[in-house]
SEKOLMAR-928343 format. One line per 5 residues: number of its first residue (from 1); for each residue x, y, z of C-alpha. Coordinates in steps of 0.25 Angstrom, whole numbers, plus 5000, padded with zeros to 4 digits. Example, Ala and Ser with C-alpha at 12.3 -4.5 7.8 and 13.67 -1.06 7.14 Angstrom:
SEKOLMAR-928343
1> 5049:4982:5031 | 5055:4996:5029
end
This chain:
SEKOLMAR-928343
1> 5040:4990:5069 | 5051:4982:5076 | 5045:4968:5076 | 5045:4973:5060 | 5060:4976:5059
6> 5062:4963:5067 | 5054:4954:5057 | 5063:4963:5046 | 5074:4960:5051 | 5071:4943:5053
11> 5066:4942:5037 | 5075:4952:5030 | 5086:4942:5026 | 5076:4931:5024 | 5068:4929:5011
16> 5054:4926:5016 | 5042:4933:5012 | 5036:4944:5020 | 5022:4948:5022 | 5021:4963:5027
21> 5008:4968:5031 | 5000:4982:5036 | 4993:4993:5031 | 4996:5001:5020 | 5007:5011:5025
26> 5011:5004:5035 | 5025:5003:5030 | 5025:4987:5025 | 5036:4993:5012 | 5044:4997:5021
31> 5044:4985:5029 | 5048:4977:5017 | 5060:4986:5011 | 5065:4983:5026 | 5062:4970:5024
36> 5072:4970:5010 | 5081:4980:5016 | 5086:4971:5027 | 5087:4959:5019 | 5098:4954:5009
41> 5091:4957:4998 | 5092:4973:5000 | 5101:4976:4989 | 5090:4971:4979 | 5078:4975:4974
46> 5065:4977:4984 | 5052:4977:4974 | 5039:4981:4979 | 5029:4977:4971 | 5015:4984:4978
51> 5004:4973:4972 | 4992:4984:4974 | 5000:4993:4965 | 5000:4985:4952 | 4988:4980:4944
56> 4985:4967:4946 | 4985:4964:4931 | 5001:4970:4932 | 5005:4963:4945 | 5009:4948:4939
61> 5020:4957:4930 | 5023:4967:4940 | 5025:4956:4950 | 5033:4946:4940 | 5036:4951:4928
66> 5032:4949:4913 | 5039:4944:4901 | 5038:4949:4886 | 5022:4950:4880 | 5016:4943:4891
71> 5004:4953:4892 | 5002:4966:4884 | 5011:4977:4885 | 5023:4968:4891 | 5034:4971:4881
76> 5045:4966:4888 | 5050:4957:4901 | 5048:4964:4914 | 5052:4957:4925 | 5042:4957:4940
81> 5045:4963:4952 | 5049:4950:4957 | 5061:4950:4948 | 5063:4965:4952 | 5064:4960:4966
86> 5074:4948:4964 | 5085:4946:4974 | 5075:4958:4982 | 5062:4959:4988 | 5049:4958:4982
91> 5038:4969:4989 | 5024:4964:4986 | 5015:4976:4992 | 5000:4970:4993 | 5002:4959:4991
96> 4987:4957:4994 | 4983:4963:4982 | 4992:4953:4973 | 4981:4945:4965 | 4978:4929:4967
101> 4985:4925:4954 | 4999:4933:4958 | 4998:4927:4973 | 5000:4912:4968 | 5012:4919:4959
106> 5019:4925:4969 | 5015:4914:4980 | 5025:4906:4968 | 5036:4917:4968 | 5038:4916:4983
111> 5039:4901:4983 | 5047:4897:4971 | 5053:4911:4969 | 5050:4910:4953 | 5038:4918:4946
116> 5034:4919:4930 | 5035:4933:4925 | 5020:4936:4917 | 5020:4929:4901 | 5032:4920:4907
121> 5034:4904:4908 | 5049:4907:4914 | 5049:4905:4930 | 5058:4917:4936 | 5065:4915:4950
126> 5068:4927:4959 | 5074:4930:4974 | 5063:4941:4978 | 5060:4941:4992 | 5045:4945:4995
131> 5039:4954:5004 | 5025:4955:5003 | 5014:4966:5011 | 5000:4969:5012 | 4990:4979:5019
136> 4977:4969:5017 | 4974:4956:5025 | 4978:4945:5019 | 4972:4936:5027 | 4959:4940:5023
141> 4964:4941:5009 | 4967:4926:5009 | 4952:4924:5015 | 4946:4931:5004 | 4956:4922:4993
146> 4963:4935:4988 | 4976:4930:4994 | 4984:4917:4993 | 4985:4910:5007 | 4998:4903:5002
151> 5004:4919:4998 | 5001:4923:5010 | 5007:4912:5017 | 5021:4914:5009 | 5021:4930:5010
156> 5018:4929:5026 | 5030:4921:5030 | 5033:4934:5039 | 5023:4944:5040 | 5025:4959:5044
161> 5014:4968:5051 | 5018:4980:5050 | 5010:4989:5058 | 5002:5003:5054 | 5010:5016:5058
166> 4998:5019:5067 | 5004:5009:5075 | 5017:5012:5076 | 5018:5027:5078 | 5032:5027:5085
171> 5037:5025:5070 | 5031:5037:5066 | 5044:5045:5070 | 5053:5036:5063 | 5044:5036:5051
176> 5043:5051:5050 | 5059:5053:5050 | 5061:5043:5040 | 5049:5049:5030 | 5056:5063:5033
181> 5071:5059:5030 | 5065:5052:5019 | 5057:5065:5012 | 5067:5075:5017 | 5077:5070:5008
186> 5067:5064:4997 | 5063:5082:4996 | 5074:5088:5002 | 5068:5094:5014 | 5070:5095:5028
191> 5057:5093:5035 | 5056:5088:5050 | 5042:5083:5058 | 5041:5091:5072 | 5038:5082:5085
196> 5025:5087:5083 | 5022:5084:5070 | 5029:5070:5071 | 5019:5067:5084 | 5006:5069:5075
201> 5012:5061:5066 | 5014:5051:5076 | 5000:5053:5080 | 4993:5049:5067 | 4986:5037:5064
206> 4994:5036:5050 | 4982:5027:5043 | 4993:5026:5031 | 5005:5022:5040 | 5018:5024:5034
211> 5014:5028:5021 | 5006:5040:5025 | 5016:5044:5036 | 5027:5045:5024 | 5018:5052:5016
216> 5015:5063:5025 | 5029:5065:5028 | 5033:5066:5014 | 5021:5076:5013 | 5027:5085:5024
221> 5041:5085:5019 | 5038:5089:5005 | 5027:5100:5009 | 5034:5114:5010 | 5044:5118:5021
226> 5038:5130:5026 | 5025:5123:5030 | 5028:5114:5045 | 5031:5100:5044 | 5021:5098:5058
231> 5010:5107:5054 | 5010:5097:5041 | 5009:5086:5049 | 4996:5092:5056 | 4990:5095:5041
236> 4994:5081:5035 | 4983:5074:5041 | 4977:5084:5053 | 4981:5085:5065 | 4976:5073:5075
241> 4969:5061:5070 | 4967:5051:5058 | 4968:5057:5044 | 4956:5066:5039 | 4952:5060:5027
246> 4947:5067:5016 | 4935:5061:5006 | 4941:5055:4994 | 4935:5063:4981 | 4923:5057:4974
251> 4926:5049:4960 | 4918:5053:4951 | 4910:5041:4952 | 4907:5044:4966 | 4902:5058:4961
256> 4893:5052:4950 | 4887:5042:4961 | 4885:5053:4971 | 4878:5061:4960 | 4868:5048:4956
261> 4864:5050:4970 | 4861:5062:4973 | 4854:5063:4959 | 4845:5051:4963 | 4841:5057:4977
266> 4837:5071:4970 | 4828:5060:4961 | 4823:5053:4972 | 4819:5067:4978 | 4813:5072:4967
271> 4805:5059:4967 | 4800:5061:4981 | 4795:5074:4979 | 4788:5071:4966 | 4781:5059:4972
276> 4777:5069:4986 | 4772:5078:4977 | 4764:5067:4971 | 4758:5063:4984 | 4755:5075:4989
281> 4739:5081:4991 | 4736:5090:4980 | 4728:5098:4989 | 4716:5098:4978 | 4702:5091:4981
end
């Protein structure tokens, strides 16, 4: 992660747009708070918008506001995120998933700086910086026509990888000190991880990167005192090797469905046997 904080540290008090990219958990927030944190726009807002979060049919509002009656149930003004963010940072979360229509809007915010709020003919300038990031391909998005070649050219002026935690176990440490400070205040507890314990977490694959290692860190703080934060460790995902992973329950679709089957094989059964019956010699001359 230090060719990261490098590239933080050259395009923090510069405005251009930044393209973050890796898998989910991977730690790409926090990547971008850094990001605002060392810039000159750190005494004002950071807004994170996650574009996977919000309905489609919401996201055009959410993104840039509304005026009065434009649609049904919009009784008053609300301004977008963009307007939130002004003089800030802007945080477009999967970005991937923003629809075609919303990719030529914002492909106009980032090159005039100006945008219509929803029901409105009056042009709104802002001073957002944008920050972008993505878990999908966007190459192949753009092959398939579900991603603007021109977006993509703007938001990738500098492009940040950041790597799984599978790849970077020597954080791990690091990681776990700051998740334990973090929760220890958050529930007023005390709780320490053994070298023991902190060597199987170093040990596991971690297939929800940062994310999960946070998780199952608050998950041991919060658990009662009496029981040993190592032993935990062991129980949270067993001892040695990749997560066991339990079958998901069935819907009740899938329960109807299994049920059609099993009812036409008993049928199909029932039919065989009739149609043997059938065939076979009666034994009479």
């Amino acid at each position: 992660m230090r060719a990261i904080g490098r590239i933080i540290a050259d395009v923090a008090d510069t405005d251009v747009t930044v393209l973050i990219r890796g898998e989910c958990g991977a730690g790409k927030d926090h990547v971008a708070r850094a990001i605002h944190a060392a810039s000159a726009r750190r005494e004002h807002p950071f807004v994170k918008v996650n574009c996977a979060a919000v309905p489609v049919e919401s996201l055009e509002s959410e993104l840039f506001g509304h005026e009065r009656g434009a649609f049904t149930g919009a009784h008053r003004m609300k301004p977008g995120q963009f307007e939130l963010a002004d003089q800030g940072t802007i945080y477009l979360d999967e970005i991937a998933e923003l629809p075609l229509a919303l990719q030529a809007k914002l492909l106009h915010v980032l090159q005039d700086l100006r945008f219509t709020r929803v029901g409105s003919c009056r042009s709104v300038g802002v001073d957002t910086r944008v920050i972008a990031a993505t878990s999908q391909d966007l190459e192949d998005a753009i092959v398939r026509g579900e991603f603007r070649p021109d977006l993509y050219d703007r938001l990738n002026l500098v492009e940040i990888q950041v790597p799984p935690l599978r790849e970077r176990p020597e954080e791990i440490p690091a990681l776990v000190a700051e998740f334990l400070a973090k929760f220890n205040a958050q529930y007023g507890r005390s709780k320490e991880i053994s070298p023991a314990a902190m060597g199987r977490l170093i040990e596991r694959p971690w297939p929800g990167n940062v994310r999960e290692l946070e998780n199952v860190i608050r998950r041991l703080v919060v658990l009662d005192r009496e029981q040993a934060l190592d032993a935990v460790v062991g129980e949270a995902r067993g001892a040695s090797g990749p997560p066991v992973r339990r079958p998901a329950p069935e819907s009740l679709w899938e329960v109807g469905r299994r049920g059609a089957r099993e009812a036409e094989h008993r049928v199909e059964t029932l039919l065989d046997k009739i149609a043997e019956h059938r065939l076979a010699p009666s034994g009479r001359v």
